[in-house]
N, C-alpha and C positions, 0 to 999 in steps of 0.2 A: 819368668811368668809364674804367676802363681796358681795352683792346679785344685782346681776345686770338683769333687762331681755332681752333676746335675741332677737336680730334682726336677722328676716328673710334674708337670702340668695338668691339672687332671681337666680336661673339657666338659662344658656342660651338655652330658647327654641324656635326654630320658625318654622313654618309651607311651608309644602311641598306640594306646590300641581301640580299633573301632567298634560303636554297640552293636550288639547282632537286631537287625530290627525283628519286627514279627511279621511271619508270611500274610500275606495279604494279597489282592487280586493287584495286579495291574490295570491300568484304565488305557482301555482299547483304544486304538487313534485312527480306527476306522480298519472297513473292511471285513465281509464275512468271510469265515472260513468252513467247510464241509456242506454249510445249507441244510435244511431242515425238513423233516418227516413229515408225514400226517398233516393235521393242524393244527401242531403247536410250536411255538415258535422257542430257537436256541438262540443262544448269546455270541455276541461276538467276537471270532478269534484275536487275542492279542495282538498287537504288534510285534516283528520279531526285537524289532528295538525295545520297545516298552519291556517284553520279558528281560531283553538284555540288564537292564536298567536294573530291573528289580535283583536278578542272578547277584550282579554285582555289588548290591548292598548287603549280601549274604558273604561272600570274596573277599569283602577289602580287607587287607593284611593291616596286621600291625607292622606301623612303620618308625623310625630312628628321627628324633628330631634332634639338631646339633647346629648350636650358633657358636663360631668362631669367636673368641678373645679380643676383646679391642686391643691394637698395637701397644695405648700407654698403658692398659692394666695387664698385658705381655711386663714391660719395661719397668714397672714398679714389682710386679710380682719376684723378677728376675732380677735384681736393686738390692731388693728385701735380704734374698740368701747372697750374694754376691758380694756387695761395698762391705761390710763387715769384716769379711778377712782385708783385704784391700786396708781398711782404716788400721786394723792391728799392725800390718807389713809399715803402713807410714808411721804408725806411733815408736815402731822397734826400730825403725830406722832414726829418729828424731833422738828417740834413747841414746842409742849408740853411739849421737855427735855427743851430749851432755858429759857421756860416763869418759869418751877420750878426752872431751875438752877438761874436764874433772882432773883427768890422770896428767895431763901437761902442765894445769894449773901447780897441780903439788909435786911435782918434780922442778917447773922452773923456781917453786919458790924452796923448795929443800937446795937450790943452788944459786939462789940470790939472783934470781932473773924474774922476778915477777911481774916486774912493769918493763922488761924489754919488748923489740918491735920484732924479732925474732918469734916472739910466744902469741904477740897478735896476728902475725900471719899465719901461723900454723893454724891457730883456731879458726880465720879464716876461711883459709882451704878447707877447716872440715865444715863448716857452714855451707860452701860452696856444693860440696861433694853430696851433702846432704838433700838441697836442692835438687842436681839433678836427678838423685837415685829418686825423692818422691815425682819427681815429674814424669818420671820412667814410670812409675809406679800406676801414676794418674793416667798415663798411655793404656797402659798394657790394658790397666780396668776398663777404659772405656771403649779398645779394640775387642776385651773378652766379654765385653755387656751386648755389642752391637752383634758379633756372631752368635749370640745365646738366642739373642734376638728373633734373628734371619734364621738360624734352626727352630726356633718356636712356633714361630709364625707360617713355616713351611709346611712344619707339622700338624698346623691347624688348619691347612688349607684342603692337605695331604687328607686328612680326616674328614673334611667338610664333605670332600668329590668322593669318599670310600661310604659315606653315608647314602646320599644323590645314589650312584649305583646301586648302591642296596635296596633304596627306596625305590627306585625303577627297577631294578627286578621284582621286588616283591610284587609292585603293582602290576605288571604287564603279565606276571604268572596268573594273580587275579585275575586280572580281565582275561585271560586266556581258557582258564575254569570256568567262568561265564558265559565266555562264548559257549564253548561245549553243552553246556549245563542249557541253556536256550535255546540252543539248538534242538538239542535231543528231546527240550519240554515243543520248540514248537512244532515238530515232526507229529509227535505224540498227539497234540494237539489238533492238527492239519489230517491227521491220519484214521482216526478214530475215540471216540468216547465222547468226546464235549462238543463236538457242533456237527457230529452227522450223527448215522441213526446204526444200528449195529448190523452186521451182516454174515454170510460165512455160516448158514445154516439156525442160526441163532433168532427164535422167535422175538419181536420187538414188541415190547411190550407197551409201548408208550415212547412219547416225545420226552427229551431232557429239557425242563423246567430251568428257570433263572435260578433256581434258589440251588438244584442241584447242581448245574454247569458251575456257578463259583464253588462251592464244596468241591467241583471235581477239581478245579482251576489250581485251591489253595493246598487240595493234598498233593498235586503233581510239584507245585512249589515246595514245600517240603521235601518230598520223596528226591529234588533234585538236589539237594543240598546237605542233606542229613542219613538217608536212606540208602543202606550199597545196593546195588545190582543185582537180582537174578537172574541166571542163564536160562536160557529155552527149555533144558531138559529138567530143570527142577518145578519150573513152574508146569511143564507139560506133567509130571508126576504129579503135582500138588491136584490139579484140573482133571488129572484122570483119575482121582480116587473120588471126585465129588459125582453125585447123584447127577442125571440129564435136568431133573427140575433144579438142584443147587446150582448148575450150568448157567441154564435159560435167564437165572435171577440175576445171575453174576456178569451177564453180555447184557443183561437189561438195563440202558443209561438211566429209568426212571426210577429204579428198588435201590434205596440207598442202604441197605441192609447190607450190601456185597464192594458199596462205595470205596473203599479206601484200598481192597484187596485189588480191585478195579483199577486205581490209581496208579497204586504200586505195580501191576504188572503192565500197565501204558510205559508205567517211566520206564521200566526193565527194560521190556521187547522194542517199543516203538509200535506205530501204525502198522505197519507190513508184516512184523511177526506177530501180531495181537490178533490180525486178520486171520495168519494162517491159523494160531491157538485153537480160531474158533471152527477152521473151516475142519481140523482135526476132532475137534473133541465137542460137537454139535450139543444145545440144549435140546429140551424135550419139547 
């Protein structure tokens, strides 16, 4: 048999990656959450789905896409580099009757046998012998085409499920960012700043307006995806070097002057610590 080494298959794979969209509110699917001060009226808490939703168009991975070889463009590909040598081994074989039957010709006739039945059999036989070697020859090829095959085709299937997993890992890691990321926004949410009123020694200066609860809405979306975390005792320094009036401004859901700082320490702490923040470090 004849020993050839395989060329690589190179599969068609190319990379997926997905657009980061722009923060934006989510659109509520009912239900309020915290309830509202005074008399002015707050916005309503998201869904925890809806935030989901949104988390996860910030998540989705880039993922692997890979379609498999159809079997006859496997079989042609694998054709191409293979039958070649195969045709040379039958051509050198075909030779090889010509140049003996050559060499019997001019020896029977250097001895006066040229047209004997003796010199026709010999050639014969090599006629014969010739036959079966390419028909061996024509075996072996299409025994070594068919296993090329069945390896190529294993390999592409091999590659297909190694992609599939990847691609569910990726995305189940996303969705699992998401959840987290949702969670934590609607804790924050549920907890303090955007649909109740502020408390914990903190003068309320006013109801939170529609226009500010989404401004709070879309910096918490941000902050959940882009922004790291601070811990309680940095934010408790930052809070304890500002003035009781910088304080009072910065607990005030209506002063959007202190909004974003606001944002960022909901998403940090959550509701529970934000509470405590303030019941420590009281406005004026």
């Amino acid at each position: 048999m004849i020993k050839l080494p395989i060329n690589p298959l190179t599969p068609p794979i190319s990379v997926t990656k997905p657009k980061q969209p722009k923060p934006k509110d989510p659109v509520s699917s009912g239900g309020s959450g915290g309830g509202s001060s005074g008399g002015g009226s707050t916005p309503d808490i998201p869904s925890f789905e809806s935030l989901f939703q949104e988390m996860l168009k910030y998540y989705l991975p880039e993922t692997v896409e890979f379609t498999p070889l159809d079997e006859s463009v496997l079989s042609e590909t694998i054709k191409n580099w293979l039958r070649p040598a195969y045709e040379q081994a039958i051509q050198n074989r075909r030779d090889q009757t010509e140049r003996i039957n050559a060499e019997l010709d001019a020896d029977a006739w250097s001895r006066g046998m040229g047209q004997s039945t003796y010199l026709s059999d010999v050639k014969e036989r090599q006629y014969r012998g010739e036959s079966r070697d390419v028909s061996t020859l024509e075996s072996n090829y299409a025994s070594e085409l068919a296993g090329h095959l069945y390896d190529a085709m294993k390999e592409q299937q091999e590659k297909k499920i190694e992609v599939d997993e990847f691609n569910a890992e990726q995305i189940n890691h996303a969705r699992e960012q998401a959840t987290n990321a949702a969670q934590a926004l609607y804790r924050a949410l549920l907890s303090g700043g955007y649909g109740s009123g502020g408390g914990g020694g903190a003068a309320s200066g006013g109801t939170a307006s529609e226009d500010e609860g989404s401004s709070m809405l879309s910096l918490l979306l941000q902050n959940s995806v882009n922004a790291p975390k601070s811990d309680y005792r940095t934010i408790a320094n930052l809070v304890a070097r500002m003035s009781p009036q910088e304080r009072r401004r910065l607990y005030d859901r209506s002063d959007t002057k202190y909004l974003a700082l606001r944002s960022e320490i909901l998403w940090s702490l959550g509701g529970d610590e934000y509470a405590r923040l303030m019941q420590q470090f009281p406005g004026a």
